[in-house]
N, C-alpha and C positions, 0 to 999 in steps of 0.2 A: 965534850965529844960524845958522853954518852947523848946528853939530848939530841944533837943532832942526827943519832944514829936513831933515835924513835922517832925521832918527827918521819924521817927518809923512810922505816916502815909503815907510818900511819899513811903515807901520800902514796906509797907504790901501789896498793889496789884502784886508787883515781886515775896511774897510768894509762892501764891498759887497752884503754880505748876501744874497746869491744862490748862494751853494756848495751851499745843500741843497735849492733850492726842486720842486717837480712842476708842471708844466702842466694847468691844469684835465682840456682832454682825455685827459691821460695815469694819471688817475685811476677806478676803480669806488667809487661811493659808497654806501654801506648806508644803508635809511631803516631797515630792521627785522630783526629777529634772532629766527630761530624755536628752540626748543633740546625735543629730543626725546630718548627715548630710543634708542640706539645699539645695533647689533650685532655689529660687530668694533668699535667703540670705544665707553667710557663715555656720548658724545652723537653724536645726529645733527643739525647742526647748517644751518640755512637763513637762506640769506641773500637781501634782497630790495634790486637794488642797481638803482639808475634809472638812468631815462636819459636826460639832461638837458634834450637837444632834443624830442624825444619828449613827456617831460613841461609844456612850455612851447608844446607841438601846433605843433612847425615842422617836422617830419618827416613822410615818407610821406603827404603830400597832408592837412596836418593835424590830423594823429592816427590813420592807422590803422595805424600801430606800435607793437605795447605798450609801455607807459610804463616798465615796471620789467621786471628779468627775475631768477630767480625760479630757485636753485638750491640743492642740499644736500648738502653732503658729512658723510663722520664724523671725528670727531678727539675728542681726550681733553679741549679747553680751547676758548675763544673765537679765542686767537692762534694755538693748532696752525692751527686752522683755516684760516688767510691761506694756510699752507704749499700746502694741499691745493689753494685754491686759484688761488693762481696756478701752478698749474701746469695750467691750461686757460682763467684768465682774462688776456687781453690786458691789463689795465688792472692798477695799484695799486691792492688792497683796502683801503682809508680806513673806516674808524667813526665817524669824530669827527661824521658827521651820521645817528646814526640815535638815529631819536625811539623806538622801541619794543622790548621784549623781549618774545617769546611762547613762554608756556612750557604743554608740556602736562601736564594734571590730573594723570594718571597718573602722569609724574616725579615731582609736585611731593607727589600722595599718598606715592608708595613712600621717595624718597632727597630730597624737599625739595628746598631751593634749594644747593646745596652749590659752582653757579657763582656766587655771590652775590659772593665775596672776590675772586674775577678780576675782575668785573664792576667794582668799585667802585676796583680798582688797575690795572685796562688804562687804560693813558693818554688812547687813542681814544675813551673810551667816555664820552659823559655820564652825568653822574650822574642828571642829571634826569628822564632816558628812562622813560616808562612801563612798567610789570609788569603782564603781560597773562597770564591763566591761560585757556587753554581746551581745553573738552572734548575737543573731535578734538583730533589729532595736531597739532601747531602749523605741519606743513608741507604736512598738507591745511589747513589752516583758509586758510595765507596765500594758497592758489592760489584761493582762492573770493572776495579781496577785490576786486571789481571793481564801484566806485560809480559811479552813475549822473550825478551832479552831480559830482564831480572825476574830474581826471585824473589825481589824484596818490593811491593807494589808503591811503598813513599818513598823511595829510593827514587824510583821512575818515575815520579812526579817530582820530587827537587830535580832529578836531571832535563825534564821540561822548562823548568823555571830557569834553565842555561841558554836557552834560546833568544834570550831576549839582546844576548850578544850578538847574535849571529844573525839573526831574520827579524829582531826588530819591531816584535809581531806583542810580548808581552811587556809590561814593565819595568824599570829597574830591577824596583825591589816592592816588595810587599809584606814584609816582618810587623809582628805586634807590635812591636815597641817603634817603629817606624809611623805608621799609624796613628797612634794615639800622639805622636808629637806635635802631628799636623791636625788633627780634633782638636787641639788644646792652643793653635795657632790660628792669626786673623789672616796672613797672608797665602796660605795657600790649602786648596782641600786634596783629601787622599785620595788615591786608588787603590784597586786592592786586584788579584789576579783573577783570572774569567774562565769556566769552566762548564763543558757541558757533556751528554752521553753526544756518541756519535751518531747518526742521521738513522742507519741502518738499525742501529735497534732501537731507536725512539719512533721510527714510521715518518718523521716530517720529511719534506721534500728540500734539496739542499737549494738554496738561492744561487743567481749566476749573476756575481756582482760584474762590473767589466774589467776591473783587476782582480787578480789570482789574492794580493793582501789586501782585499777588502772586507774579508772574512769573519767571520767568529766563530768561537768555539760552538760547535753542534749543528753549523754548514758546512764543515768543509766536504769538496766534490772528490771522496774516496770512498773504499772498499776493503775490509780487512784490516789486519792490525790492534791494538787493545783497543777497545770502543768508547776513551775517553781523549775527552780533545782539551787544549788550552792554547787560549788566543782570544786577544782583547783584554779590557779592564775593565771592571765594573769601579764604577765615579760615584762618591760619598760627596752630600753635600752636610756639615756638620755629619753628624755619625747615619743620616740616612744614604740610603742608595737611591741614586737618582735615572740613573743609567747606564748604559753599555756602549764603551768605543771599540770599532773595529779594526783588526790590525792593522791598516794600512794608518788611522786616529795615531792610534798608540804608537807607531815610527814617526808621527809628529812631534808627538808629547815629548818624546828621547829628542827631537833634533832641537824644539826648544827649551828641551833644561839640562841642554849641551852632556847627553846621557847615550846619544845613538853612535854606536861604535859603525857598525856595514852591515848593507843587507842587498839581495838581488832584487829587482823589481824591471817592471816592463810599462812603457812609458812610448803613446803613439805616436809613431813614424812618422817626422814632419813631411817626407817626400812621398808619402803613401797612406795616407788617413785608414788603408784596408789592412796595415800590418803594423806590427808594432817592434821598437827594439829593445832589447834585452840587455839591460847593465848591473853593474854592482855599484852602488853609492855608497860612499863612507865619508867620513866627519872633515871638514878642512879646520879652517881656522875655529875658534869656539864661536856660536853663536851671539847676539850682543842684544841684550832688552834696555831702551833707554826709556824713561819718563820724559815725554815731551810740554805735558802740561796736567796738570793737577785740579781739582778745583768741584762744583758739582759734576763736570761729565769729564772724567780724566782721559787723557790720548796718551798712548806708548809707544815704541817703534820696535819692532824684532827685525834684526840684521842678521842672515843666515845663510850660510860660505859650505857649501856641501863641493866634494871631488866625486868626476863618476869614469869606470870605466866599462868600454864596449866590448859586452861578450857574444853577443848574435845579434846578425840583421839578417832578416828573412828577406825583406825587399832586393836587397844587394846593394844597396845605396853604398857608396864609399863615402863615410864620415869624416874621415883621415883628410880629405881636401879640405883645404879653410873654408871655401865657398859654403861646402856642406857643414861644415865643425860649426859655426853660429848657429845655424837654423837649427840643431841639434842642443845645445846646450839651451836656447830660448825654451825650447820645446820641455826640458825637464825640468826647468826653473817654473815654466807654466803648472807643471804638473803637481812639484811639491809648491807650489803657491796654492794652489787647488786645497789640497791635503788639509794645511796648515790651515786658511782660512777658515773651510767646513769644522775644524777642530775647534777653533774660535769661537767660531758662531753658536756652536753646538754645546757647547760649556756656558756662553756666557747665556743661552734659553735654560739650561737647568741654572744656573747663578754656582756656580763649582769653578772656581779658580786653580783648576787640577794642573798647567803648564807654571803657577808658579808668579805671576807677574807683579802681585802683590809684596814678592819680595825686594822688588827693584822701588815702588813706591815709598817703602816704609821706611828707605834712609833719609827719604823725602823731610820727615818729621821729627821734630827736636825732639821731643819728650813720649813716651808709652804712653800718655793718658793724652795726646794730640792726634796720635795713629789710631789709638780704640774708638774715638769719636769722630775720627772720619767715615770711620764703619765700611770699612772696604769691599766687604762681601756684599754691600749692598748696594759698591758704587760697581762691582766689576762688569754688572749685564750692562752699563750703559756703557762701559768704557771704548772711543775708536781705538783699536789697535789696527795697524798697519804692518803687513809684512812685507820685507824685500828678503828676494832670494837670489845667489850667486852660485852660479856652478861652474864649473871650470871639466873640462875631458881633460885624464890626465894620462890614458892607456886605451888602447886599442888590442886588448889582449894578446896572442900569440901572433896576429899576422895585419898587416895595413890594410892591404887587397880585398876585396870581397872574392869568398869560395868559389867552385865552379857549379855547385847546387845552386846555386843565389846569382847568376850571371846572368839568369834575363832580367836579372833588374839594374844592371850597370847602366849606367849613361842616363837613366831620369833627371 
């Protein structure tokens, strides 16, 4: 009895569990990590580290203290970087809560992602964190993030990255750890989210695509608002970037890796080539990718079952008659055939299997060392793929009739 009563005193100071702990206050926390190119070192490296009160607006008369603050040193890695520094920041540099990495174009064109393997083995760092590529420099981009609706500026940016439910316009997903799974895979390459300053402060002139989602981040045709945009994907071939699709690409990509929930879009008027009509598309059946043949130049076929419904016709046309209900459905089916194809084509010139098709190939093959030597990546630019598209009108929103604004175009 008695030894068990010393050993129970020797072991209670290992209890306590407090030898290694930090004080919140005695912490700098990173929400975002900007990673540039470097001049005395390999990166320039930006960190956006908050500030707690601040961002919770109990400081400085309720917010008029910036929320985050916003510095860059250079260093050779992620971690050099802490070195650097705490050696002018009062606080402990922490990762463990930052939601984003922003990388700029220009690295990601010339030397790729090549922090990719620190990234995924820094203990601090989630995996989860988004991969953000943009134009400027990633540590001008960060200092322009300042939302109007929050006070937390990566807050406002993961709520960006919610649109790709809705308009269809970005990615799925774009996480580290997503990422590297597809760099370390033969069958399909990644994407990662597209990012740019808005037109007005950058001086360039915005392009006039002839759809509204034809866009990319740092065209778009507005005024006002935070002056950072996202929209599009920027396309990795093995860990380089090769190029940039634009949102209407990227409502492709989601419809063929059966990922595109709805979105609005405008699609020209078969009975008036001078107007166009205005629908909501969402998802019908799933999509279907078969391998039709295999060999030096492989053929595939994508079957793809979209529903849409009509929310304005300027013309006045009534879509609601059968007569007209055909020539309306051909006419979007033409449209996202368009879409899909340009997507195709435009992938398989950089050789970036970023829709995925590779993975419908590879059940093709008995054994892992029968698929690595077909070399896929290198059969994918020859490959015919074929797409068919089915659409089905499944609503004519609140009323059948065309309006009485729209009544000189009844009877075309």
């Amino acid at each position: 009895m008695r030894r068990s009563a010393l050993a129970l005193l020797v072991l209670l100071p290992l209890l306590a569990g407090c030898w290694n702990r930090m004080e919140i206050e005695d912490g700098a926390y990173v929400l975002a990590v900007g990673i540039d190119q470097g001049r005395s070192s390999p990166y320039a490296i930006t960190v956006v580290m908050g500030r707690p009160r601040a961002l919770a607006g109990k400081e400085g008369g309720g917010g008029s203290e910036p929320p985050v603050v916003i510095t860059t040193v250079e260093a050779p890695s992620l971690a050099a970087a802490t070195n650097v520094l705490h050696g002018y920041i009062g606080r402990r540099v922490q990762f463990h809560h930052t939601l984003a990495v922003f990388v700029h174009e220009e690295l990601a064109r010339t030397k790729g992602l090549p922090f990719l393997g620190e990234l995924i083995r820094f203990r601090q760092m989630r995996e989860t964190a988004f991969l953000i590529v943009t134009r400027e420099p990633a540590a001008v981009f960060l200092e322009h993030v300042h939302p109007r609706f929050d006070n937390n500026p990566i807050k406002f940016i993961e709520q960006l990255t919610y649109h790709a439910r809705t308009s269809g316009t970005l990615p799925a997903e774009s996480q580290i750890n997503g990422v590297i799974s597809l760099l370390n895979a033969q069958y399909q390459e990644p994407v990662a989210y597209y990012a740019a300053l808005a037109a007005d402060v950058t001086g360039q002139e915005t392009s006039s695509p002839e759809r509204e989602s034809a866009f990319t981040a740092g065209a778009l045709p507005r005024r006002g608002g935070t002056p950072v945009e996202m929209v599009g994907a920027a396309v990795f071939q093995d860990s380089q970037m090769v190029g940039v699709l634009n949102g209407e690409e990227v409502r492709g990509l989601l419809v063929l890796q059966n990922r595109f929930q709805g979105a609005f879009d405008a699609v020209p008027d078969p009975g008036d080539p001078e107007q166009v009509v205005i629908l909501h598309i969402s998802k019908g059946r799933p999509s279907r990718i078969r391998v039709e043949r295999l060999g030096e130049k492989p053929a595939l076929r994508a079957d793809v079952k979209l529903e849409a419904e009509v929310v304005a016709i300027p013309s006045g046309i009534d879509y609601s008659l059968p007569e007209h209900q055909d020539d309306l459905e051909r006419a979007i089916e033409q449209h996202v055939k368009e879409t899909l194809t340009r997507l195709i084509e435009k992938t398989q010139r950089w050789g970036a299997d970023v829709a995925g098709f590779g993975r419908f190939a590879v059940s093709s093959f008995p054994t892992v060392q029968a698929w690595e030597a077909y070399n896929w990546p290198a059969r994918y630019p020859e490959a015919e793929i074929t797409v068919n598209v089915d659409v089905r009108l499944r609503r004519y929103g609140l009323t059948l009739s065309p309006t009485h604004a729209s009544e000189e175009g009844v009877g075309r």
